[in-house]
N, C-alpha and C positions, 0 to 999 in steps of 0.2 A: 439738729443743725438747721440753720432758718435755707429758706428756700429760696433762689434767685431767680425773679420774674421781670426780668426788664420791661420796662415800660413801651408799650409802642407809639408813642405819641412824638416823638424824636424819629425824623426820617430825613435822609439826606441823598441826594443822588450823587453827592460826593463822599468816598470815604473817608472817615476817621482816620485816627494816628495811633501806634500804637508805641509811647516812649519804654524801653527797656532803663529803669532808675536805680541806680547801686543808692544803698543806704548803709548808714556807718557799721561800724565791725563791732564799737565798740563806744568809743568818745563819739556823744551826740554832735562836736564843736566841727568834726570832719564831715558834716553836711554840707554839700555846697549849694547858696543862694538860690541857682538855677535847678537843681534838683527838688526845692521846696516848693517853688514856683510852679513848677511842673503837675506835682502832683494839687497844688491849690485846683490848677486851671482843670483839673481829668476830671471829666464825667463819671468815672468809676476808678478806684484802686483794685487792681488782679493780685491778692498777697498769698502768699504761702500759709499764714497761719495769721488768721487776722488776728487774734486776742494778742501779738508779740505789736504785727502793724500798727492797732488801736493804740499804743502806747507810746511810740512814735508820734504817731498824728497828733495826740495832744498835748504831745510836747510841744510842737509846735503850731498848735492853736490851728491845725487843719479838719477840717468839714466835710469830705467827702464819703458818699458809699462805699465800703467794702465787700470784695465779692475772695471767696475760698478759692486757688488753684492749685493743688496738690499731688502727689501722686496717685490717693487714692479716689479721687470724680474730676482730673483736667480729663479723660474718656469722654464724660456727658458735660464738660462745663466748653471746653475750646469752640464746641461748635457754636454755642450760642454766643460765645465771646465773639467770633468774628462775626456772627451777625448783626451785633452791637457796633463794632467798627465799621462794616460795609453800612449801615445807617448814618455814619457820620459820627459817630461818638469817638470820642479820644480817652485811652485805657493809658494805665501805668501800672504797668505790672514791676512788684518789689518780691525780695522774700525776705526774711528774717533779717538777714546782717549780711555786708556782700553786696556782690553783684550778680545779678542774677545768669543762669545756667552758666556760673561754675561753682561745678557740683552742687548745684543748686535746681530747683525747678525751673522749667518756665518753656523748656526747649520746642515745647510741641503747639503749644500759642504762638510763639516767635516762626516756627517754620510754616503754622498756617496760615499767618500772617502774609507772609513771604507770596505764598502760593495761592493767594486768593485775591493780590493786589491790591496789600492797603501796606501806605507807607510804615517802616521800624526805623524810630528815632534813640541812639541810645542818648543816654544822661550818664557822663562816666562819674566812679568815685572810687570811693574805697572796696580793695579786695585783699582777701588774707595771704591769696601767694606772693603777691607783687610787694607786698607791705612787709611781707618776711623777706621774701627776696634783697630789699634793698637795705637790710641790716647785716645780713649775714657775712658779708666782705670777702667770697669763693669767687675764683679767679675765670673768667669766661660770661659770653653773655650768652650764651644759646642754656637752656635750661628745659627740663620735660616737666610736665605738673601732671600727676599720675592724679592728683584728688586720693578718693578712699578707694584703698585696696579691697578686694573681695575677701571679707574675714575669716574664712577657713576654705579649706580644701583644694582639688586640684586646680580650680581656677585661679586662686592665692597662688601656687607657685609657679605657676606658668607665668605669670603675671611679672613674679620676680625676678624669674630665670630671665624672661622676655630682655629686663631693666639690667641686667647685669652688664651687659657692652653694651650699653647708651654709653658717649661720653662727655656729655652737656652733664648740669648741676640737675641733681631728682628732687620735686616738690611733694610732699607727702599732708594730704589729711587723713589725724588719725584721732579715733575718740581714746579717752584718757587711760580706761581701762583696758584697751588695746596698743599702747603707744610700747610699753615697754614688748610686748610681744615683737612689733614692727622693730624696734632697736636690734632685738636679738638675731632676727631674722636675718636686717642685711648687714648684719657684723658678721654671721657666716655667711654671706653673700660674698659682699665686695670684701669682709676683710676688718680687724677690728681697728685698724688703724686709721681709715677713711675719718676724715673729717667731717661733722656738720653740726647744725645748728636748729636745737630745739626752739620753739618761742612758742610761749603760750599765751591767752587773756592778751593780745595785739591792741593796742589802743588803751587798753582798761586801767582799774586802779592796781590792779596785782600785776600787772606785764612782767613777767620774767622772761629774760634769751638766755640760754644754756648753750655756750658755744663750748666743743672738743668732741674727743674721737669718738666714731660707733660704743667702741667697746667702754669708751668710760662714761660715758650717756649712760647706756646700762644700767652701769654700777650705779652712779647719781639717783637713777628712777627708781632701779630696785629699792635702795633705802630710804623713798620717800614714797612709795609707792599709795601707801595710806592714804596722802594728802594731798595727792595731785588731782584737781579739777579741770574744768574748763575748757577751750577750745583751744587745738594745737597744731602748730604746722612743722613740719621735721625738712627742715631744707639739707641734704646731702651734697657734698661737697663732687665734682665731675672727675671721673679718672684721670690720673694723671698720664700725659703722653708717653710718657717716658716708659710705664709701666702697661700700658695698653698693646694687648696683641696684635700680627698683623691682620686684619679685615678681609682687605683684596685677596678672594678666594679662597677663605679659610674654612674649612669644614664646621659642622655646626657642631655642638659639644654632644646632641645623641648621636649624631654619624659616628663621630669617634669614638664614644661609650660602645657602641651597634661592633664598631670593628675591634677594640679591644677586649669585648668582652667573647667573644669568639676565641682568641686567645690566652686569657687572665682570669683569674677568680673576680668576684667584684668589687675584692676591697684591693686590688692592687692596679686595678683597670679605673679605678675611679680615681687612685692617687696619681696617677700620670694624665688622667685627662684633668684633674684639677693645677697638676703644677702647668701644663700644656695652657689652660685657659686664664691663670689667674685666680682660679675660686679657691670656694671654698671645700676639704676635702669631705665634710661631714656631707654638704648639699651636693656634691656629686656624688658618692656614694647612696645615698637614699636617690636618687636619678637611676644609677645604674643596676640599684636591685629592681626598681619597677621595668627599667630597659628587659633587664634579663629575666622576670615573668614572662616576657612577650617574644622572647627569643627561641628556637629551634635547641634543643639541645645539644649540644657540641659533640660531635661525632671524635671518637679517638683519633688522634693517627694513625695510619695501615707505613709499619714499613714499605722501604723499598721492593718492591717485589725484583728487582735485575739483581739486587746484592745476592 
């Protein structure tokens, strides 16, 4: 990996700029004029992965240095990045496809940015939830954009459980070979009849949208599961009112598991707090076995001692 030695001959007692520039998803034609511009005029490009950047750039006959900012050295590269900036240089950090920090890199340049006092200019464009979003035609404008779930373990379903009573529309990124898992998951979440809308390859020559229920999504993927590539976004359709529990004041769904299971074995404690919540009864039950690991053992009942 080449090594990044900025030059000190560039010194300013005014700082530099640092523009945040979304770059296409997909169709190079969704560049905008001012976004290209941008990066002509930057002292340096901040890319995610130059060798995808570099190909960008000459697509469109641009000339500038590239510098790596990634997860694994924005640690050792942010500090000198703002160095460069408090010298007066003007940065444009891109990544791959998108707009940068979401779910994307970029977050910890951008906030040292913030906190060091040098101006953040964004350059808006293209991004995959909003570009999915405005196909999908689910009724509401408040919407959650989860990005990518954490892909096993307890973090994964807290994560879910968390998402269950949202009632805005859920944005999901999921890689391809995880996407039918994600289907199945919240088809026993919310239910396999929720509505949403697959869409893959956005902008590209293959763009497919897969609009209908959790559960027939599934089936779709399962039997294609072979040949599905690319880059996916799973937009979920938002509860419906009608069907949404009341909120104001309403126990959490372990309170009730904690108090029915003091009561109930777990598979019939887990079926009344699922019809009580709306779930699903397999995902409360596996809730209520780990509840009831954690639980005090249930003391018998003592008759009446006055009878």
């Amino acid at each position: 990996m080449s090594q990044f030695s900025p030059s000190l001959s560039q010194s300013s007692s005014v700082p530099g700029r640092l523009y945040v520039v979304a770059t296409p998803i997909g169709n190079l034609e969704d560049w905008s004029p001012r976004a290209c511009l941008v990066l002509r005029r930057a002292n340096r490009i901040v890319a995610e992965d130059t060798r995808h950047t570099r190909k960008l750039l000459a697509h469109f006959d641009i000339h500038v240095p590239l510098v790596s900012c990634h997860a694994n050295n924005e640690a050792q590269r942010v500090p000198v990045l703002i160095a460069c900036l408090a010298r007066g240089e003007t940065l444009a950090l891109v990544t791959d496809a998108g707009t940068p920090l979401v779910s994307d890199p970029g977050q910890r340049l951008v906030d040292a940015a913030h906190r060091s006092g040098i101006p953040v200019s964004p350059i808006p464009g293209p991004t995959a939830v909003v570009t999915a979003l405005s196909v999908a035609g689910f009724p509401g404008s408040r919407f959650h954009f989860e990005g990518f779930l954490p892909p096993r373990g307890g973090h994964r379903r807290d994560r879910l459980e968390a998402l269950a009573h949202l009632p805005g529309i859920l944005v999901f990124y999921e890689a391809p070979s995880r996407m039918l898992r994600l289907l199945q998951d919240l088809s026993d979440l919310l239910g396999p009849d929720r509505e949403a809308l697959l869409a893959r390859e956005l902008t590209k020559i293959h763009e497919t949208l897969l609009r209908d229920s959790l559960g027939a999504l599934g089936q779709r993927l399962k039997a294609a599961v072979e040949s599905i590539r690319g880059e996916m976004v799973l937009v979920v359709a938002g509860q419906d009112p009608a069907d949404a529990p009341a909120r104001a004041g309403s126990p959490t769904l372990e309170r009730t598991l904690a108090v029915l299971l003091e009561l109930l074995p777990p598979a019939q404690a887990a079926a009344r707090a699922a019809a009580l919540f709306g779930l699903s009864r397999s995902l409360v039950y596996r809730r209520a076995l780990e509840l009831g690991a954690h639980l005090p053992t249930a003391q018998p009942e003592c008759s009446d001692p006055d009878r």
